[in-house]
C-alpha positions, 0 to 999 in steps of 0.5 A: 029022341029029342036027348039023344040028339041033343047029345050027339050035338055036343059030341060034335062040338067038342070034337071040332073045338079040341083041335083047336086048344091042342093046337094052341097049347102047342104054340104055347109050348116053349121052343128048345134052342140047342144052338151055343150063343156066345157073348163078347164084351168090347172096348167100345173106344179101341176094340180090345177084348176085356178079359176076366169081367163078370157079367150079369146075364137076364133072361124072360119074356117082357122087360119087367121080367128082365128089370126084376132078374127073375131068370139070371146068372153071373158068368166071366169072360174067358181070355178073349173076353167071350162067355157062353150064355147059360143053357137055362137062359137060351130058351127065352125070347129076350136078353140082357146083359149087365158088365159089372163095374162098368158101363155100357157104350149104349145110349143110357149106359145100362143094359140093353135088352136084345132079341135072341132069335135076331142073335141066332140067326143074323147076330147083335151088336150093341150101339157103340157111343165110346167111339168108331169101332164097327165089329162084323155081326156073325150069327150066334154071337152077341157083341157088347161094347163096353167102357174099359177101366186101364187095368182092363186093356192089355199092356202096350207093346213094348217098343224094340230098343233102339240099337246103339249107333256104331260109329264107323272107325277113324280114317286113320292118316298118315302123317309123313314129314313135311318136305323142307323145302328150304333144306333141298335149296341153295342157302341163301347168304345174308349180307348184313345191313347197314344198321347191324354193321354200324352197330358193330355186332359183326366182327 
């Protein structure tokens, strides 16, 4: 009797106690997020999206696993400086994102690791210390801002030449003859003085 009791006991036990670890390995169990994530890399100073720039993409549960790369890929921006975050590094709860050869507008200039679950559902921003720029957070996206080298940045607009100015045409005016006024008097008769008649220039 005293065995059987026994182990009926333990029997009980072990049914009370496995729900328990099931449960726990559940929550242990890593959650799959489908959801795309999009990075965008920023000019910190302007705004302009930097185009065509590697980056170098970290995943993992704590910061060491983030400073040793044990999860990681390299990506490229597209045209509009966006890239897609690799599916293998969705599932992580932390991220960090290096721009090669260049450095971030962040405090320390480096990477800076972010959460993924903040950049599902609300959206990210990195700090922008290269200048005023502010983008609007949209969830699912991460903006990075970014120093830019010169041949990062989009040509300047050309400015429109200027239209030479045409000068308006000469007022052309008509110069008519004086009148002689002299011509439409009387003659005047000059009568010689006396010094020209003294000097006998007169007949």
């Amino acid at each position: 009797m005293t065995i059987a009791r026994n182990l009926s006991l333990a029997l009980s036990l072990g049914t009370l106690l496995l729900p328990a670890r099931v449960g726990r390995t559940q929550i242990d169990l890593p959650v799959m997020h489908p959801e795309p994530i999009t990075i965008r890399i920023l000019e910190g100073k302007g705004g302009a999206p930097l185009a065509h720039v590697h980056l170098q993409v970290a995943a993992g549960y704590d910061d060491r696993d983030l400073r040793l790369g044990l999860w990681s890929e390299e990506v490229v921006t597209d045209g509009q400086g966006r890239a897609s975050l690799p599916g293998s590094l969705k599932n992580f709860p932390l991220v960090a994102v290096w721009v090669a050869k260049h450095k971030l507008c962040a405090a320390h200039g480096r990477s800076t690791y972010m959460n993924l679950d903040n950049i599902r559902t609300e959206g990210l921003n990195t700090p922008n210390r290269c200048g005023t720029t502010v983008v609007a957070e949209t969830p699912g996206v991460l903006n990075v801002f970014a120093r830019a080298h010169p041949k990062d940045l989009p040509p300047p607009a050309a400015k429109p030449a200027a239209s030479a100015a045409v000068k308006p045409p000469a007022r052309c005016r008509s110069k008519a003859p004086r009148a002689d006024h002299h011509a439409q008097r009387d003659p005047i008769p000059i009568e010689p003085s006396h010094e020209v008649a003294e000097a006998g220039w007169m007949p």
